[in-house]
C-alpha positions, -999 to +999 in steps of 0.1 A: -174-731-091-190-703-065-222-708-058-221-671-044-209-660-086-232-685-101-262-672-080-258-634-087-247-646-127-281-662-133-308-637-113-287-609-132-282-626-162-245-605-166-211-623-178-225-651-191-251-669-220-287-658-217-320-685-218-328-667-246-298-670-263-293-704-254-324-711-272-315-689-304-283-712-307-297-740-304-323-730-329-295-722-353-278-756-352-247-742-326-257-772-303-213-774-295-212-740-281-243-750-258-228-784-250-189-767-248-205-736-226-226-764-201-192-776-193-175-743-189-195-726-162-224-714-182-254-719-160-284-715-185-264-735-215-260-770-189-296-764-177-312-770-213-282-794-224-283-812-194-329-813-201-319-823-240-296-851-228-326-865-204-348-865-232-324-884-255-320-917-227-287-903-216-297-891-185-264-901-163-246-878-191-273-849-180-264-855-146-222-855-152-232-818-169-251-810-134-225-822-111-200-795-112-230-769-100-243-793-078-207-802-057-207-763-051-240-761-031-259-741-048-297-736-043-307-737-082-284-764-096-300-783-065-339-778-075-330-783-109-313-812-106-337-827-082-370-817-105-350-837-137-349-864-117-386-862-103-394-859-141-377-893-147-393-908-124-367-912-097-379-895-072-365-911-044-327-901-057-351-865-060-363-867-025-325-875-010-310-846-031-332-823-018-335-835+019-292-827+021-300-791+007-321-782+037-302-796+064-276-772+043-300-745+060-307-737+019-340-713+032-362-724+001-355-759+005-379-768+032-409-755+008-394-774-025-392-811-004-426-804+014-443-803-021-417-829-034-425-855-006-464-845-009-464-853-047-453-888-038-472-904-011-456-887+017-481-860+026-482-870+062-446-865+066-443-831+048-472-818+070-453-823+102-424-805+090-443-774+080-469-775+110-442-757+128-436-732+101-479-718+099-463-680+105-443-683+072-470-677+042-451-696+015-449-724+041-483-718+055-497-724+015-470-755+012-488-765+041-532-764+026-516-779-003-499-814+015-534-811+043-552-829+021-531-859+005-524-865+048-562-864+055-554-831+081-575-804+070-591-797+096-554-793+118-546-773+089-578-749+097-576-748+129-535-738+129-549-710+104-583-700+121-557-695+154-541-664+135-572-649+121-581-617+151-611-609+157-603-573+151-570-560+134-568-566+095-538-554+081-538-525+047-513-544+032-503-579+027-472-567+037-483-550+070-476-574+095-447-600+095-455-634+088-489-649+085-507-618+075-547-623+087-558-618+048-534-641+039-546-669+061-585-660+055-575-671+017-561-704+027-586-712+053-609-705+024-592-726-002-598-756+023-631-752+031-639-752-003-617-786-010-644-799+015-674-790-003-682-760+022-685-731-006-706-711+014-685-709+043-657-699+021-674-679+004-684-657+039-648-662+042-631-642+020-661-616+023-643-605+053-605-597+040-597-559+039-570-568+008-591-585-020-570-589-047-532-604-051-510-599-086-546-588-103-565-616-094-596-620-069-602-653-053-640-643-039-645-640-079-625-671-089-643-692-065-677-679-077-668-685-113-653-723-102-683-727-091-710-720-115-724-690-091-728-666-120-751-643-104-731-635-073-702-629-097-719-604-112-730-587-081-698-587-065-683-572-100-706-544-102-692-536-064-660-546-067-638-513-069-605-530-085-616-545-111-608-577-111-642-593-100-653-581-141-620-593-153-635-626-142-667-621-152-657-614-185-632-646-188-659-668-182-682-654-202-660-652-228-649-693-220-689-699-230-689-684-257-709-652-243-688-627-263-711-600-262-718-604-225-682-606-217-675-571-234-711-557-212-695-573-186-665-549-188-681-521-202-707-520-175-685-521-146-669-494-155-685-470-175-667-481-209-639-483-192-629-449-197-621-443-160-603-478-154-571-483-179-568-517-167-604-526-177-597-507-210-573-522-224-586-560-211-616-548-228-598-537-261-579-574-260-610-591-260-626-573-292-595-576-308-592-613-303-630-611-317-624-598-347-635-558-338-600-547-338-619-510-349-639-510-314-606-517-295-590-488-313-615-468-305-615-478-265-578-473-266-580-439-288-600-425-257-578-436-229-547-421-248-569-387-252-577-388-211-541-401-201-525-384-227-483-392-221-489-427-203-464-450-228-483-480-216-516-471-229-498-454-258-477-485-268-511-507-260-526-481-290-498-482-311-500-522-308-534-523-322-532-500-351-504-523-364-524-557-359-550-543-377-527-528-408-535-489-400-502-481-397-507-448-411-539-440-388-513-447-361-494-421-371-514-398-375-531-404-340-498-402-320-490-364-337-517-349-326-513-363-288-480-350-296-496-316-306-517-318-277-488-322-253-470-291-268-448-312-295-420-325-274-417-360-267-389-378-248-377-409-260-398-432-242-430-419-262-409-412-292-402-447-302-433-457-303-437-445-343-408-463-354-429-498-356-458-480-374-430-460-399-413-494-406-451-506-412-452-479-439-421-486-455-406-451-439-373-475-426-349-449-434-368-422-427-377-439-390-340-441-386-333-403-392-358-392-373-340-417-344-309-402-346-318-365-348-338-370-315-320-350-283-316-391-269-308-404-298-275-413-289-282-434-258-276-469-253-312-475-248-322-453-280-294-474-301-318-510-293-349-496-309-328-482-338-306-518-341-343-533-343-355-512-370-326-520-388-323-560-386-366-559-391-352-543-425-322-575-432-300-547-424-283-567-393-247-560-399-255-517-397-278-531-361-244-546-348-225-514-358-253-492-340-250-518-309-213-517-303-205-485-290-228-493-261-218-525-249-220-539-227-252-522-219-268-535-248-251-566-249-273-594-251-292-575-278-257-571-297-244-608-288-281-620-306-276-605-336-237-611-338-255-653-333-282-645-366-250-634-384-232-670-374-201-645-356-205-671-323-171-667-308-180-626-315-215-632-293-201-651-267-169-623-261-195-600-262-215-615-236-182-618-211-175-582-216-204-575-188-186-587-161-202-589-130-196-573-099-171-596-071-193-618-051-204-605-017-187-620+015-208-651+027-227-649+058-239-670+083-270-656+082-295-671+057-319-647+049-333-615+070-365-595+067-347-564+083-333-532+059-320-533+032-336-560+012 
């Protein structure tokens, strides 16, 4: 095996057997062609076989499965392995395997063993290796997270504090390389709050320029941690983003406080009509609560003021089926239609078929599909195959599928698996053949063009 092949097969998922397929074999009693694919080069099929096989006792079998992967150096056969055997509680044999993929020079390894020797009375250790590493912010986190099991804190927050200026805050957590200052406010925060010193963390994160990370707000997560109610609610009303109510709202919400959870979003932003993030949080919530009419209704008027954005209009779409208005649904995206001159590429197109299916209008759906100027695209031909196996109809889904493989081929290969055609699926699934392997390099990662 090539680790370089392997590596590019499993992040693109091409020329070989899917998780998710894995899974819908094994949920169809095809257990052999997971257990005959783990020992033929399919990465995701000796992953769960070789996890079965620990669960059953026969654990050196899981590792026989792993070996092949292993012997060719790969990065992800090498965490995987090692995390099985953390699970069985061997993590010595864990700590070894992992220790010989970052002398390999492996660049993630040195993060995965930190955490690995950290988790098992090693804390000290792990924080010398990454002391040297503060500029690196994965390392730099690794780092707050084995400071406290080594009783170093405080080294930890004064290596941090060292790269906090007085003055320049980056726009960006991607503005400057390495440490970026937000960045290491937030960890310098996240240990003076593991010493009890809330207000110093919270004065902390007060002063970052870039307050939120993947939609979440730590000022606001700490407040809500702990129990600081009413400077969560002041710092949501000011907040700009968002996010601040988001928490609000999940708290209240975690109380009980239904009502104040939807005031919560409603009053940081004006009903949410300005803020479709906020919307449609806000339209989850009432749904979840049983006022599946009110989320409607929240949605209806962000699809009327962003009229064409097929993420608010799927969001819609979503709702009037949950609450059985299929119809209403229908009737809603025509005149948005209407109001956007009657033409509606694909993307916003498809969006009916679920609510026509709702209404028994299969066939009808279907038609309309075809006659549309992209119905005849590969991407087009997935919604239509769906329509048609939601109707038992999977044999005419695989005859839609076909023409466009291998672009649609783990859809096609799925439904070739419900029909019991395995060998089919599995041909299928080779058909996308991935592109040769790069040249290795010496070099083990870069932050320099292109990415």
């Amino acid at each position: 095996m090539d680790a370089t092949d392997l590596d590019y097969r499993a992040r693109t998922q091409s020329g070989c057997i899917p998780p998710r397929l894995v899974s819908r074999l094994l949920e169809l009693g095809h257990a052999e062609t997971v257990e005959f694919g783990a020992g033929h080069g399919e990465w995701f099929c000796a992953r769960e076989w070789a996890r079965l096989l620990g669960e059953q006792g026969r654990r050196d079998e899981a590792l026989e499965i792993l070996a092949p992967y292993l012997a060719s150096g790969w990065w992800t056969a090498i965490r995987t392995t090692a995390e099985l055997l953390e699970s069985w509680g061997r993590a010595d044999e864990a700590i070894v395997l992992t220790r010989a993929g970052m002398k390999a020079g492996h660049p993630m390894a040195l993060e995965f063993y930190a955490r690995l020797l950290g988790r098992h009375g090693r804390s000290d250790e792990a924080f010398t290796l990454l002391q040297a590493h503060i500029d690196d912010g994965l390392l730099a986190a690794a780092l707050v997270d084995v400071a406290k099991g080594a009783g170093r804190d405080e080294k930890a927050a004064e290596l941090l504090a060292a790269r906090i200026p007085d003055e320049h805050r980056c726009d960006t957590p991607w503005c400057c390389h390495g440490l970026d200052p937000d960045t290491a406010i937030g960890l310098l925060a996240t240990i003076r709050e593991r010493q009890g010193r809330i207000d110093e963390a919270i004065a902390l994160l007060r002063t970052r320029d870039v307050t939120s990370l993947n939609g979440r707000d730590q000022l606001a997560d700490l407040l809500s941690r702990h129990d600081r109610t009413g400077e969560l609610r002041a710092y949501a009303a000011a907040e700009e983003l968002g996010h601040a109510a988001q928490r609000l709202a999940e708290l209240l919400e975690e109380r009980g406080d239904v009502d104040g959870a939807i005031a919560a979003f409603r009053q940081a932003d004006d009903s949410a009509a300005s803020n479709p993030n906020s919307a449609v949080q806000l339209a989850q919530l009432l749904a979840r609560h049983g006022q599946g009419n009110e989320a409607i209704e929240v949605m209806r008027h962000q699809a009327e003021a962003r009229n064409g954005d097929d993420w608010i209009l799927h969001t819609l779409s979503d709702l009037y089926l949950e609450q059985g208005r299929p119809e209403d649904g229908l009737a809603h995206l025509d005149a948005l239609a209407a109001a956007r001159g009657g033409e509606e590429e694909w993307d916003l197109f498809w969006l009916r078929l679920p609510l026509m299916a709702a209404c028994d209008r299969v066939d009808e759906a279907i038609e309309q599909a075809r006659a549309h100027p992209e119905g005849g695209t590969s991407y087009a031909a997935r919604h239509i195959a769906e329509l048609l196996a939601g109707a038992g109809r999977t044999e005419e889904a695989v005859a839609v599928l076909r023409p466009h493989a291998p672009a649609n081929s783990h859809d096609l290969a799925g439904y070739l698996i419900d029909l019991g055609r395995i060998e089919e699926a599995v041909a299928v699934l080779h058909q996308d053949k991935p592109r040769p392997p790069q040249p290795s390099t010496t070099v083990a990662w870069s932050d320099e063009p292109p990415f």
